[in-house]
VODREN-153019 format. One record per residue (C-alpha): residue number from 1; residue in one letter; chain; x, y, z. Coordinates in nm, 4 decimals, decimal comma. Each point is the difference from the previous one (the first is absolute). Layout:
% residues N
 seq type mol        x        y        z
 NUM    a   A        X        Y        Z
...
END
This chain:
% residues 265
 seq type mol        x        y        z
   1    x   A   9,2428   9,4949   9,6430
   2    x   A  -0,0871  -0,0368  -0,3227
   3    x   A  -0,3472  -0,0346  -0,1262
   4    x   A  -0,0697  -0,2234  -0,2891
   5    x   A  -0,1647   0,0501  -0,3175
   6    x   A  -0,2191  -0,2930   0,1092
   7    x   A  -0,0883   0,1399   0,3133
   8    x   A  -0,0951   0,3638  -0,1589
   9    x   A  -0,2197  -0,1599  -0,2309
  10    x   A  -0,1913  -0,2802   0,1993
  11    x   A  -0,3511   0,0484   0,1299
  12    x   A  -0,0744  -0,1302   0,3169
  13    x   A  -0,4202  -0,0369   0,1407
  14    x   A  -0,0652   0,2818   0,1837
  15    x   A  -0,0767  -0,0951   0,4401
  16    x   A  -0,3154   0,2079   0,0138
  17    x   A  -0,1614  -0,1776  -0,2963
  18    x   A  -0,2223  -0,2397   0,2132
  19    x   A  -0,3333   0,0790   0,1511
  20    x   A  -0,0438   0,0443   0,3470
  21    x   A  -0,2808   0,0091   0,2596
  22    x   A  -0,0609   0,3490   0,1260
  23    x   A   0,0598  -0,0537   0,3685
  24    x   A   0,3093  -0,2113  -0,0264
  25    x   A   0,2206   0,3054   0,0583
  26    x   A  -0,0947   0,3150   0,1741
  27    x   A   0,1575   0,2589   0,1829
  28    x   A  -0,1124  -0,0682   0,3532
  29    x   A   0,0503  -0,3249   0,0455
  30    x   A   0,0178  -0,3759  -0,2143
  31    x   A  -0,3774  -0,1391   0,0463
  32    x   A   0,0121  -0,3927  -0,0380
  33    x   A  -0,3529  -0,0272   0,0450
  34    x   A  -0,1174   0,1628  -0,3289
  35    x   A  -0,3736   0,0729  -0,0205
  36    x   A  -0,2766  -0,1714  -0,1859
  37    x   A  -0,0167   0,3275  -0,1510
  38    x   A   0,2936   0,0834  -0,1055
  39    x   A   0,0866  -0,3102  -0,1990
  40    x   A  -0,1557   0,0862  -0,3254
  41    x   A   0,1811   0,3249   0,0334
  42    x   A   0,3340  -0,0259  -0,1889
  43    x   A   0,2478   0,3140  -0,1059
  44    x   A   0,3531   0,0051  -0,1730
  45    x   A   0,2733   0,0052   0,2817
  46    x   A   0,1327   0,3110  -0,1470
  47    x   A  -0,3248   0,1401   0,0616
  48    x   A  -0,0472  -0,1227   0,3677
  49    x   A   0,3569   0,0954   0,1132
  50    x   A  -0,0408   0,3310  -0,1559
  51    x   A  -0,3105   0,0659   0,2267
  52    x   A   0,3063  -0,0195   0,3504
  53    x   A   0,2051   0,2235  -0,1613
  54    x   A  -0,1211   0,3542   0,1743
  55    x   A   0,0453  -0,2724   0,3367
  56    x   A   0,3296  -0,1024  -0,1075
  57    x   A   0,1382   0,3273  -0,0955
  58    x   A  -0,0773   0,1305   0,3544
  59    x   A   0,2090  -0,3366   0,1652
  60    x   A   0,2662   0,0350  -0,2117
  61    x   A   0,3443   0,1234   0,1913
  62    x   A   0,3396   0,0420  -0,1337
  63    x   A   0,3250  -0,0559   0,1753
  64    x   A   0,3668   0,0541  -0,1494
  65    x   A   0,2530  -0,3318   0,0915
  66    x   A   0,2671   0,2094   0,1059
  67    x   A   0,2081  -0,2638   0,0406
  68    x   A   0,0132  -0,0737  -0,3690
  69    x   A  -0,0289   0,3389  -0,1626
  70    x   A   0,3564   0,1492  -0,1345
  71    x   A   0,0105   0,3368  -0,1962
  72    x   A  -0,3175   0,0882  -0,0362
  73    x   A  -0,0977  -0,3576  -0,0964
  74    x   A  -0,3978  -0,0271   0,0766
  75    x   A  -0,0697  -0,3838   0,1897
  76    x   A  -0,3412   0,0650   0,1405
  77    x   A  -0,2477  -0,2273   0,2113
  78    x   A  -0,3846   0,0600  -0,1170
  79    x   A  -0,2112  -0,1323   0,2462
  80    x   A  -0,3425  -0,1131  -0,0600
  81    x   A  -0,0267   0,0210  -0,3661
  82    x   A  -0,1910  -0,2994  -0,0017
  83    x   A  -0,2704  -0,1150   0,2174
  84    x   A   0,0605  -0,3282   0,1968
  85    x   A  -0,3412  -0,1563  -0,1559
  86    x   A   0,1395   0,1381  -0,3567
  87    x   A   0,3364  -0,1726   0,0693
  88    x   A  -0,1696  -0,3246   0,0631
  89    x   A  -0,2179   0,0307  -0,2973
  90    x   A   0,2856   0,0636  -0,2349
  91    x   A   0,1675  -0,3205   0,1534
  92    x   A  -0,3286  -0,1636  -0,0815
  93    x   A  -0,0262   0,1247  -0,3896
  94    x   A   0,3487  -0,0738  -0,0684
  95    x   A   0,0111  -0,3436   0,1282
  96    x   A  -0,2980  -0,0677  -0,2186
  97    x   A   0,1775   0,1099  -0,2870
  98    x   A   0,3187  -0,1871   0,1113
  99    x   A   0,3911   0,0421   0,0663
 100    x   A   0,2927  -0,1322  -0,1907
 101    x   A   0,1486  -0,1974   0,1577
 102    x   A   0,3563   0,0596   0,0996
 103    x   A   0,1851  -0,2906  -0,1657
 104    x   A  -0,1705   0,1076  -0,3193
 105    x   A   0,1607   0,3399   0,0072
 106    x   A   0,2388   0,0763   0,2358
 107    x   A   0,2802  -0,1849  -0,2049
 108    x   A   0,0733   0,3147  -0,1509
 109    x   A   0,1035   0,1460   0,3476
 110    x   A   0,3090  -0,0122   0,1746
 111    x   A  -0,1420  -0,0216   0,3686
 112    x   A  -0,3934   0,0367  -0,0544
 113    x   A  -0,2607  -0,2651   0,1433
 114    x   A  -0,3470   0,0884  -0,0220
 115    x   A  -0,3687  -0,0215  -0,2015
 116    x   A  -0,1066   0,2530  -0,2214
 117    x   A  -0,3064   0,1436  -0,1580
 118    x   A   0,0111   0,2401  -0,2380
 119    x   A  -0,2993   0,2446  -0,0607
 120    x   A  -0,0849   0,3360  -0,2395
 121    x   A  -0,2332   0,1812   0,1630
 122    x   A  -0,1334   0,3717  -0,0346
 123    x   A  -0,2951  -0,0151   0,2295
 124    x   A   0,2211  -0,1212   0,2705
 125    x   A   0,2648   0,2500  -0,0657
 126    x   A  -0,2277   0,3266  -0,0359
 127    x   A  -0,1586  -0,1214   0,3857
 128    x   A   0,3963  -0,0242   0,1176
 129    x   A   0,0935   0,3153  -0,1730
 130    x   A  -0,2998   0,2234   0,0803
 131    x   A   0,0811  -0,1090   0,3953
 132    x   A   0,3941   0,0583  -0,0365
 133    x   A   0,0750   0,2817  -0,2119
 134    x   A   0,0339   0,2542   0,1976
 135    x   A   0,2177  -0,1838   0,2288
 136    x   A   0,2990  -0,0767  -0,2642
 137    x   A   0,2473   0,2231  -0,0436
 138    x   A  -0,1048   0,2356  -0,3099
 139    x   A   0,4021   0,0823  -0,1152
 140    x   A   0,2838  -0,2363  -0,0152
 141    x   A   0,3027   0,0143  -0,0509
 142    x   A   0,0876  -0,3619  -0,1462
 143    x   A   0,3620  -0,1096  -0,0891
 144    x   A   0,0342   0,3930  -0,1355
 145    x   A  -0,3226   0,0080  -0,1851
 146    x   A  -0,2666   0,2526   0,1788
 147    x   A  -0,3330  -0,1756  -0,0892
 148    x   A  -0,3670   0,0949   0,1340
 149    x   A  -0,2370  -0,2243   0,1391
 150    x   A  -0,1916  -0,2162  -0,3023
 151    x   A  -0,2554  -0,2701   0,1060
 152    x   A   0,0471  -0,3615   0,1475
 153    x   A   0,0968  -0,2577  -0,2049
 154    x   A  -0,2860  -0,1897  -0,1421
 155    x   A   0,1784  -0,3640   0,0463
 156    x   A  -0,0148  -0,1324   0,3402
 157    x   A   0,2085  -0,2935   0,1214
 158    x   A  -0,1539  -0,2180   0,2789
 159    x   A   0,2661  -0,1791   0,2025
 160    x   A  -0,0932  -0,3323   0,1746
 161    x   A   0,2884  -0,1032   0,2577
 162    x   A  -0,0855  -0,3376   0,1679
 163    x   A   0,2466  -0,1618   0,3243
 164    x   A   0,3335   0,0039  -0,1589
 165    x   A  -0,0835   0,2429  -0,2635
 166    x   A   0,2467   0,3057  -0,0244
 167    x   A   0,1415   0,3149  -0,2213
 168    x   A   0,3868   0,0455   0,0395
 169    x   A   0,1633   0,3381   0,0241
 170    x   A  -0,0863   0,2217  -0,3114
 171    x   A  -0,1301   0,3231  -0,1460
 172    x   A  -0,2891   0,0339  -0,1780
 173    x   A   0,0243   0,0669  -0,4091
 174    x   A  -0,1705   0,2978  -0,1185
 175    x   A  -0,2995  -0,0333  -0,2630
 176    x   A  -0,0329   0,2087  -0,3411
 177    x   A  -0,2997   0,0657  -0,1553
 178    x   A   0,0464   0,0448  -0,3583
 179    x   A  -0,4050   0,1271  -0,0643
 180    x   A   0,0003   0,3100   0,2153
 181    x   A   0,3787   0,0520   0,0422
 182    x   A   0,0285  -0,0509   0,3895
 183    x   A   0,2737  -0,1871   0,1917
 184    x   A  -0,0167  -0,1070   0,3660
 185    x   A   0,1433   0,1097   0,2626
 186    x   A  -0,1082  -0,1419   0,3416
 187    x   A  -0,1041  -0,3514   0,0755
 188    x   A  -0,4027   0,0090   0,1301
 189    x   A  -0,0159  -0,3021   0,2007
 190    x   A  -0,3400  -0,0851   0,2231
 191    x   A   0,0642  -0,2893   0,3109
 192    x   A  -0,3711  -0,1841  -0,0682
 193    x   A   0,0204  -0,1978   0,2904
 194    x   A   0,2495   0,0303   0,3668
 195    x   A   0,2151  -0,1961   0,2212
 196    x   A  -0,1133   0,2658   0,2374
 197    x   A  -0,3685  -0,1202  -0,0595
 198    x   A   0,1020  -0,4039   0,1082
 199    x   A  -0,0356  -0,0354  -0,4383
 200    x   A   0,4265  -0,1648  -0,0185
 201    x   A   0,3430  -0,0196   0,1236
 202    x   A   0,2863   0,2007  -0,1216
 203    x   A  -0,0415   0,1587  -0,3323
 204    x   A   0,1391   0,3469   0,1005
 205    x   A   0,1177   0,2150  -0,2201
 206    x   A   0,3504   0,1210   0,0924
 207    x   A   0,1908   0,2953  -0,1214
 208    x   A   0,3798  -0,0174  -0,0072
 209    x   A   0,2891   0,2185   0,0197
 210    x   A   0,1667   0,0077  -0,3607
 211    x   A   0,3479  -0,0654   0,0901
 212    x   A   0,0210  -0,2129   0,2748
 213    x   A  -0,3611  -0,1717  -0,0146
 214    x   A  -0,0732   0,1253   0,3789
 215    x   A  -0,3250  -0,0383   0,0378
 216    x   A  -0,1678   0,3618   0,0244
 217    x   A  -0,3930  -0,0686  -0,0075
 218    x   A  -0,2277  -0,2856   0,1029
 219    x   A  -0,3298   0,0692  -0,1422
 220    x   A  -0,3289  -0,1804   0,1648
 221    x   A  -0,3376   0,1406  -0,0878
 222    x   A  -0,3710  -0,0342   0,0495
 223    x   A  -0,1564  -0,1167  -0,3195
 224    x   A  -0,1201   0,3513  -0,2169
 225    x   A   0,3494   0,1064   0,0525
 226    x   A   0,1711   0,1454  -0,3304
 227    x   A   0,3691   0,0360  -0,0023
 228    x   A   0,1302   0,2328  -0,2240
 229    x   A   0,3713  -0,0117  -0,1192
 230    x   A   0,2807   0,0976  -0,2898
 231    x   A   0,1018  -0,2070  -0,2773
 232    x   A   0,3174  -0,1670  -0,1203
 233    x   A   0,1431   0,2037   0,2793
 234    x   A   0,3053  -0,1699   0,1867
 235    x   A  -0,1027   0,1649   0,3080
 236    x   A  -0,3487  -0,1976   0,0042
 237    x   A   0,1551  -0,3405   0,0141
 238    x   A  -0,2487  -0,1914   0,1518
 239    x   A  -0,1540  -0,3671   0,0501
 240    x   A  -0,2870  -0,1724   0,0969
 241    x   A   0,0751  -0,2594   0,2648
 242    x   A  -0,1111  -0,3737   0,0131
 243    x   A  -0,3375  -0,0663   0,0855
 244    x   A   0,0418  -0,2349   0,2941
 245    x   A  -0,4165  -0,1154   0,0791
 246    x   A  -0,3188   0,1482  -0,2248
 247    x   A  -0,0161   0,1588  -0,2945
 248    x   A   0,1021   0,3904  -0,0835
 249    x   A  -0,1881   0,2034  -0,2972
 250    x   A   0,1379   0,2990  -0,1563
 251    x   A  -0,1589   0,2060  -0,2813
 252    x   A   0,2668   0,2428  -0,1959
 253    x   A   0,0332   0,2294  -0,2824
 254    x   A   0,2169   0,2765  -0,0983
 255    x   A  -0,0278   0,3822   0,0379
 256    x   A  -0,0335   0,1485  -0,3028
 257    x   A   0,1597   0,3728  -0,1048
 258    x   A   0,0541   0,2302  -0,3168
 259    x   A   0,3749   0,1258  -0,1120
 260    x   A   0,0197   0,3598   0,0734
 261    x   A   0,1195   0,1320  -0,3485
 262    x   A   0,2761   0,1679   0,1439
 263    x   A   0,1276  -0,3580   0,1209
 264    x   A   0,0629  -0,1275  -0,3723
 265    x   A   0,3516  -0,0015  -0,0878
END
């Protein structure tokens, strides 16, 4: 997929640019009480999800979907990159900055339904980055370029799929940036919310066999999860099914990774 010029150069509000109450996401546990105390107390959200990340980095596991992996192509399952209380809070800020809604965007797609928020956002980046980085794969081998592990895309798309709401069978389009000469690689993508927690109906996303569309994969996480996957890559046709009842959030970005010099033809 190509990216356009007006995309590249559009600035979006960053997520983590409100204000938050100190005690409205920690790491053991979402307090709805919050204390007289407290309420006075306010810190950027970068800030306060920083403070879980030694607690995060100790939760987080990694698992290889075996079923979808072909030559040496990494599709990995990264569980607990988010806390549960930092999911929900991220659902919070983003519906206070608002989605687009589908009809005003998803004309340009051939078999797309849902709301969309756009952000640009370092602080929440450099939290996701510092927790996941040593969990990507450091060397790729990418449609015959060998590229090295870069940095997470800065630009994170916030999906919003309400009953009836849908993505057909695709791959993903890969992101250039121009500024620090990276391309991307491998789709980040971060389930904010679970049909496994009671939060919707349907949604999954499922992975499909290139040739015949056989089903291979049907992917149903707890909310944290990060799946991990390669780019405008036939054999990562996938979809995300029909919401039936509720309302699934998604956060995504792109894995970011420098040309090996040798690579340049």
């Amino acid at each position: 997929m190509f990216m356009s010029q007006k995309w590249q150069s559009s600035q979006y509000t960053p997520l983590l640019s409100q204000q938050v109450l100190s005690s409205e996401v920690v790491a053991d546990g979402f307090d709805e009480k919050i204390a007289d105390s407290m309420k006075s107390i306010k810190l950027s959200i970068g800030d306060l999800l920083a403070k879980n990340d030694e607690i995060v980095r100790e939760k987080i596991n990694v698992r290889h979907l075996e079923k979808v992996e072909k030559n040496g192509k990494p599709v990995l399952i990264l569980e607990n990159v988010l806390l549960k209380e930092e999911c929900k809070l991220l659902i919070e800020l983003s519906e206070k900055l608002g989605y687009e809604d589908a009809d005003s965007y998803c004309y340009a797609y051939n078999d797309r339904f849902n709301d969309r928020l756009m952000v640009d956002d370092d602080a929440l980046t450099q939290v996701i980055w510092n927790r996941v980085k040593d969990h990507l794969p450091q060397e790729l081998n990418h449609h015959g370029m060998d590229m090295t592990l870069h940095s997470l895309n800065n630009r994170w798309r916030l999906c919003k799929y309400k009953p009836g709401h849908y993505f057909g069978t695709h791959t993903d389009g890969t992101y250039s940036n121009r500024s620090n000469r990276t391309k991307s690689a491998l789709t980040f993508m971060i389930y904010l919310n679970s049909q496994l927690e009671g939060d919707f109906k349907g949604g999954s996303t499922i992975f499909f066999e290139q040739y015949h569309r056989k089903e291979t994969a049907r992917v149903i996480e707890r909310s944290g999860t990060c799946i991990v996957f390669p780019q405008e890559d036939m054999d990562m046709l996938h979809c995300g099914e029909k919401v039936t009842d509720g309302v699934k959030y998604i956060l995504r970005t792109d894995t970011m990774f420098k040309i090996k010099q040798s690579s340049h033809h």
